[in-house]
VOGU-3710 file (C-alpha; in Angstrom, 3 decimals, decimal comma):
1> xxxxxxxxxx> -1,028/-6,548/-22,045  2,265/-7,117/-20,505  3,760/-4,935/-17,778  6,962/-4,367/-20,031  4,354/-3,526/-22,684  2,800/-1,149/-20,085  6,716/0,507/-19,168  7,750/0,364/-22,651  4,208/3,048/-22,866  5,533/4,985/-19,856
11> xxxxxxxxxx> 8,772/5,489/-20,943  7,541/7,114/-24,646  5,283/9,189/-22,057  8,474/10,317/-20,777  9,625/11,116/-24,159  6,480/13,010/-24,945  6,810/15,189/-21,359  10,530/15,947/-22,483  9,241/17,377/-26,502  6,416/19,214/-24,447
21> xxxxxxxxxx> 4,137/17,570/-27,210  0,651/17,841/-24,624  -1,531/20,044/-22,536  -1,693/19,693/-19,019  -2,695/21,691/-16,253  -1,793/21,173/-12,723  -3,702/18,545/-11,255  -6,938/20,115/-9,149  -5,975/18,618/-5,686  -9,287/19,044/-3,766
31> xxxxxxxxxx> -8,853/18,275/0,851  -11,805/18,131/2,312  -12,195/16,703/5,886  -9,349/13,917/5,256  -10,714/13,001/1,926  -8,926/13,864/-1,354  -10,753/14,504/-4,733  -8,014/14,452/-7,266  -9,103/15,812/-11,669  -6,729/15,109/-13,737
41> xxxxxxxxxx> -7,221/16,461/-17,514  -4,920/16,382/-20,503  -4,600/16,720/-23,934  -2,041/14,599/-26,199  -1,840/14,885/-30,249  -4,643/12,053/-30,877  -6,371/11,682/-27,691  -7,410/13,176/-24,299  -9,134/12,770/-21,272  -9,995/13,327/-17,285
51> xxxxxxxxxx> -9,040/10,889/-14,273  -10,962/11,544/-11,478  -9,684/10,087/-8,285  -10,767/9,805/-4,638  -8,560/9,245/-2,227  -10,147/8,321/1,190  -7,276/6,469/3,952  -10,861/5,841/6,170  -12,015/3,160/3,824  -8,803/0,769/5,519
61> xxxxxxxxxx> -11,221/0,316/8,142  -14,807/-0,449/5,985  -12,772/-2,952/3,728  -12,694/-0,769/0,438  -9,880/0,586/-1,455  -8,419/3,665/-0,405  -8,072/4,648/-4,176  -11,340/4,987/-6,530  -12,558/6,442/-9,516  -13,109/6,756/-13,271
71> xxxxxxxxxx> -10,893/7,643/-16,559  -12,565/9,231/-19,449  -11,136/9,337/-22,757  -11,946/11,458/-25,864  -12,046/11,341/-29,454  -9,480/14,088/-30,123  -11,431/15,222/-33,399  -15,485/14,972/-31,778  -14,546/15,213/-28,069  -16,921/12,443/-27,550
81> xxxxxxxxxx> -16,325/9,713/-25,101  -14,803/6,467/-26,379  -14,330/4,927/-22,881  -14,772/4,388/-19,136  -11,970/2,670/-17,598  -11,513/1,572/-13,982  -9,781/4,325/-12,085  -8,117/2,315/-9,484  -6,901/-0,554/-11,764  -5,508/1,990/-13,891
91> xxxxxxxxxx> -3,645/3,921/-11,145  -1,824/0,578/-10,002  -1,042/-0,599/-13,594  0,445/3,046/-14,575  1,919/3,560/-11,264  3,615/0,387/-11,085  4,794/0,446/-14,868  6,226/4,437/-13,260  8,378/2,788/-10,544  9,801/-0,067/-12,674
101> xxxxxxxxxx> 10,756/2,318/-15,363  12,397/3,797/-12,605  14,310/0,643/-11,398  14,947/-0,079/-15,290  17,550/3,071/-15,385  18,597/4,042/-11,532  19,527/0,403/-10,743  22,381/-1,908/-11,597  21,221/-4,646/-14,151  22,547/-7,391/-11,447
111> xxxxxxxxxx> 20,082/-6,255/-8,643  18,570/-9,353/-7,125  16,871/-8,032/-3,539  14,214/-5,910/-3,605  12,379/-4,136/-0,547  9,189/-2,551/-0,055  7,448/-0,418/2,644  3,828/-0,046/2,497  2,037/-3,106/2,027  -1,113/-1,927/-0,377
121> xxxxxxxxxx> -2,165/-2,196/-3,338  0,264/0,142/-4,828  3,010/-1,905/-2,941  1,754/-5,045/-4,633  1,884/-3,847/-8,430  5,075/-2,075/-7,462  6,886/-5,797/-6,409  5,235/-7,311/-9,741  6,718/-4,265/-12,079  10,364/-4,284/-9,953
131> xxxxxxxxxx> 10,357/-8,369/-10,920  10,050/-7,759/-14,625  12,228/-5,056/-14,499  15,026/-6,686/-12,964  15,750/-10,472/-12,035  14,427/-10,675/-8,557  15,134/-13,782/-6,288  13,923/-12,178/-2,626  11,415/-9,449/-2,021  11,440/-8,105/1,988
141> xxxxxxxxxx> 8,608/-7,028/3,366  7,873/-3,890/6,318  4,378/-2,234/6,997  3,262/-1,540/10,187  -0,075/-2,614/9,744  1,204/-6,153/10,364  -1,864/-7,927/10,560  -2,539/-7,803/6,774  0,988/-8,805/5,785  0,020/-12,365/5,763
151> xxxxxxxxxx> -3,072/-11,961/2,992  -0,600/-10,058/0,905  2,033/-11,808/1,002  -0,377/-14,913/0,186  -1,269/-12,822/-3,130  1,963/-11,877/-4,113  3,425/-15,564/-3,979  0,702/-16,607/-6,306  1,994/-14,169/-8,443  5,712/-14,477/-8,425
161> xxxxxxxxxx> 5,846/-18,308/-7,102  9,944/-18,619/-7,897  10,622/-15,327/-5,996  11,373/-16,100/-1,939  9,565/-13,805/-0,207  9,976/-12,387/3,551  8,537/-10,075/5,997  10,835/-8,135/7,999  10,350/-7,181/11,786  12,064/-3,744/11,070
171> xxxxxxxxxx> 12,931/-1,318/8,647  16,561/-1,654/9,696  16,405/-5,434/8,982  14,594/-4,474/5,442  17,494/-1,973/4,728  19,613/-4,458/5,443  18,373/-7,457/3,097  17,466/-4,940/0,414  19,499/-3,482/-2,814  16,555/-1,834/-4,249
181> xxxxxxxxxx> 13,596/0,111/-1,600  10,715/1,107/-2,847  8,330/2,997/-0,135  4,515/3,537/-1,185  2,960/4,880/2,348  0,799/7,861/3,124  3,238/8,609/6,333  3,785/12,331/7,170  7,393/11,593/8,923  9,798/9,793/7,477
191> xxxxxxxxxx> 9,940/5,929/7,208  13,340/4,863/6,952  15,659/5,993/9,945  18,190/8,734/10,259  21,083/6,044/9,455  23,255/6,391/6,611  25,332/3,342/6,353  21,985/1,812/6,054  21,063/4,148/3,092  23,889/4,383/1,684
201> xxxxxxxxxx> 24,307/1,985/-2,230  20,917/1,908/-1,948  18,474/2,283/-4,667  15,373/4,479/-3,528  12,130/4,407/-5,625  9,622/6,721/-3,460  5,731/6,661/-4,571  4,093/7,156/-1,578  4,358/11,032/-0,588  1,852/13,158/-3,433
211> xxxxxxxxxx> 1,314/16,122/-0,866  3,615/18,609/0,833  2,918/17,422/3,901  4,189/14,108/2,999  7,556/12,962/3,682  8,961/9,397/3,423  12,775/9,988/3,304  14,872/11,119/6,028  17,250/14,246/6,289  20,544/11,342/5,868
221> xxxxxxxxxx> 19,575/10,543/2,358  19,913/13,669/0,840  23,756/14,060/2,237  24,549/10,932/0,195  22,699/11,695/-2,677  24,263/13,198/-6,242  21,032/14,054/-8,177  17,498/12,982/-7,403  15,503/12,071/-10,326  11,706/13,112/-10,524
231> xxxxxxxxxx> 9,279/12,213/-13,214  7,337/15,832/-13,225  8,788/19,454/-12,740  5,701/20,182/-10,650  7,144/17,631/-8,091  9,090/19,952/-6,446  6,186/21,785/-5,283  3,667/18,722/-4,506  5,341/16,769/-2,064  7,170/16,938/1,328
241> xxxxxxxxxx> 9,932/14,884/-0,283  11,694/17,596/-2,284  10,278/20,466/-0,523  11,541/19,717/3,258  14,976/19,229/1,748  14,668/22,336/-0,577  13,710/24,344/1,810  16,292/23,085/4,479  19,052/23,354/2,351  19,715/19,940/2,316
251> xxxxxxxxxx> 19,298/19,375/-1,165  19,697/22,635/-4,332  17,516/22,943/-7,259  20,857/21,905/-9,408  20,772/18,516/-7,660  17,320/17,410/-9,583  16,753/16,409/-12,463  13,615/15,431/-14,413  13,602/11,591/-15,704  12,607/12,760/-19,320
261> xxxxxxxxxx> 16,064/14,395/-19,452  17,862/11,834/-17,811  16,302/9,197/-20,400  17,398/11,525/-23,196  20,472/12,937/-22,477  22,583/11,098/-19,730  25,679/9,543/-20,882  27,147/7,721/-17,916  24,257/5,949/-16,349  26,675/2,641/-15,700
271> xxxxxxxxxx> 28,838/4,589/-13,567  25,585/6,532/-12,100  23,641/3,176/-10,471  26,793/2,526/-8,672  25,848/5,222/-6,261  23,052/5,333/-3,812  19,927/6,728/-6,142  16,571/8,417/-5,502  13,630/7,942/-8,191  10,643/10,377/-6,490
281> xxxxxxxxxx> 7,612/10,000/-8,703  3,919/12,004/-8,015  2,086/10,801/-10,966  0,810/12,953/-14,128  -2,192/12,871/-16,034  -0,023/12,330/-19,291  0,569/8,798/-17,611  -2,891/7,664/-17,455  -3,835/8,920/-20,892  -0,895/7,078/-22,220
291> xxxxxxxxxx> -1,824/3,743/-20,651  -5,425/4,687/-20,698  -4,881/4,991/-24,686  -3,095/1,597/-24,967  -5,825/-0,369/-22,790  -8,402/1,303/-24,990  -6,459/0,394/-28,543  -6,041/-3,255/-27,431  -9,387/-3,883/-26,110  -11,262/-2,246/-29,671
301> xxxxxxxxxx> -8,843/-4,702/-31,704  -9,727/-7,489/-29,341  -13,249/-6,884/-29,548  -13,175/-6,928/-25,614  -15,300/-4,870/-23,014  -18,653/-3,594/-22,854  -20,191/-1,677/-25,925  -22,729/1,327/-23,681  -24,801/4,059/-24,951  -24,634/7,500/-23,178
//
């Protein structure tokens, strides 16, 4: 599959949130002792299925992804399962595919810098979806684990060899060399400073914060900001991103808007870009069963995976 293939999936998602054509509950968000069980169910018209997630930060330190787990999907008629996908792969891919639809609408087509904040593996398919989206020629680089920017960065140039690629000392300098931010950290206090010359005619893509304790955006941004586009209504009550500035009266209900509406009904997106944008995604189970469905249709006509008996 291509990653435009992948966006072109997450965008008819999109579509499908807007006509209200699934079932999904809120996602069971499970904190236990600094590790995270996330179950994520839904139904669409021809398929469903469950991701179950685990989110544990402690595995930095034993050398294991942070982000683990399973997707099941369904027959919609039978309910039996049709396939086991990788939980983690599909989280990046569908993730990724989230923020580059993102950069696809809430950025000028002539963006050529792009920054990023949070050098993981959500970072990394982040950079390779914001290079298909747009024309990238120099991605900047901030995390403050510094010793594993050089592996990463490594990786990514095998990936996008034509794309010059730098790793900045400070967010400042980042700001600075970047048209496009994207931040993907797990910080509980804002990452970019209190600045907003340095914010502002920038285009923010924020997939880091999932919990309302989570903030990645500082109080300046929202003074600069006309709307702030989120990909689920549920959003506003899942992370520290929407709610701090809700509840501080720094930004007003009337001020977001979801992306399904903004897909389907905004007339005057040229003029929009121009301005310094905010793209705040969570995630949604619809996602994953979209992309989950896709992966599963390709690999049955490509005879590809392994055939198991339950």
């Amino acid at each position: 599959m291509s990653f435009n293939e992948i966006m072109d999936t997450i965008e008819e998602a999109f579509c499908v949130y807007g006509k209200k054509e699934f079932e999904m509950p809120d996602r069971i968000h499970l904190d236990y002792k600094n590790k995270t069980l996330l179950y994520m169910p839904c139904f669409l018209n021809d398929i469903f299925g469950t991701k179950i997630l685990t989110v544990f930060p402690e595995n930095r330190e034993k050398h294991k992804p942070v982000i683990d787990g399973l997707m099941l999907l369904n027959d919609f008629e039978t309910g039996e399962p049709v396939a086991i996908i990788d939980g983690k792969c599909l989280t990046a891919l569908r993730t990724g595919a989230v923020g580059g639809v993102g950069i696809r609408h809430t950025t000028p087509n002539e963006v050529k810098t792009v920054g990023l904040i949070g050098a993981g593996v959500q970072g990394f398919y982040q950079l390779l979806y914001a290079c298909k989206a747009r024309s990238i020629e120099k991605i900047t680089i901030f995390d403050v684990f510094k010793d594993k920017l050089t592996s990463f960065v490594e990786k990514l140039h095998k990936e996008l060899p034509n794309v010059e690629i730098k790793i900045a000392e400070t967010v400042e300098d980042l700001l600075k060399e970047s048209e496009v931010v994207i931040t993907t950290t797990t910080a509980n206090n804002p990452v970019l400073p209190e600045e907003i010359e340095l914010l502002r005619g920038k285009h923010f893509i924020g997939i880091g914060s999932y919990k309302p304790n989570m903030r990645e955006y500082p109080k300046a941004l929202f003074s600069i900001l006309n709307k702030v586009y989120i990909d689920t209504d549920f959003a506003k009550e899942e992370t520290g991103d929407l709610i701090f500035p809700l509840n501080n009266q720094l930004l007003s209900e009337e001020q977001i808007e979801t992306f399904d509406h903004f897909l389907r009904y905004e007339k005057n997106k040229e003029e929009m870009v121009k301005n310094t944008t905010f793209f705040k995604s969570v995630g949604m189970a619809l996602f994953d069963i979209a992309v989950a469905h896709l992966i599963y249709k390709k690999a049955k006509s490509s005879n590809i995976g392994q055939k198991i008996i339950l």
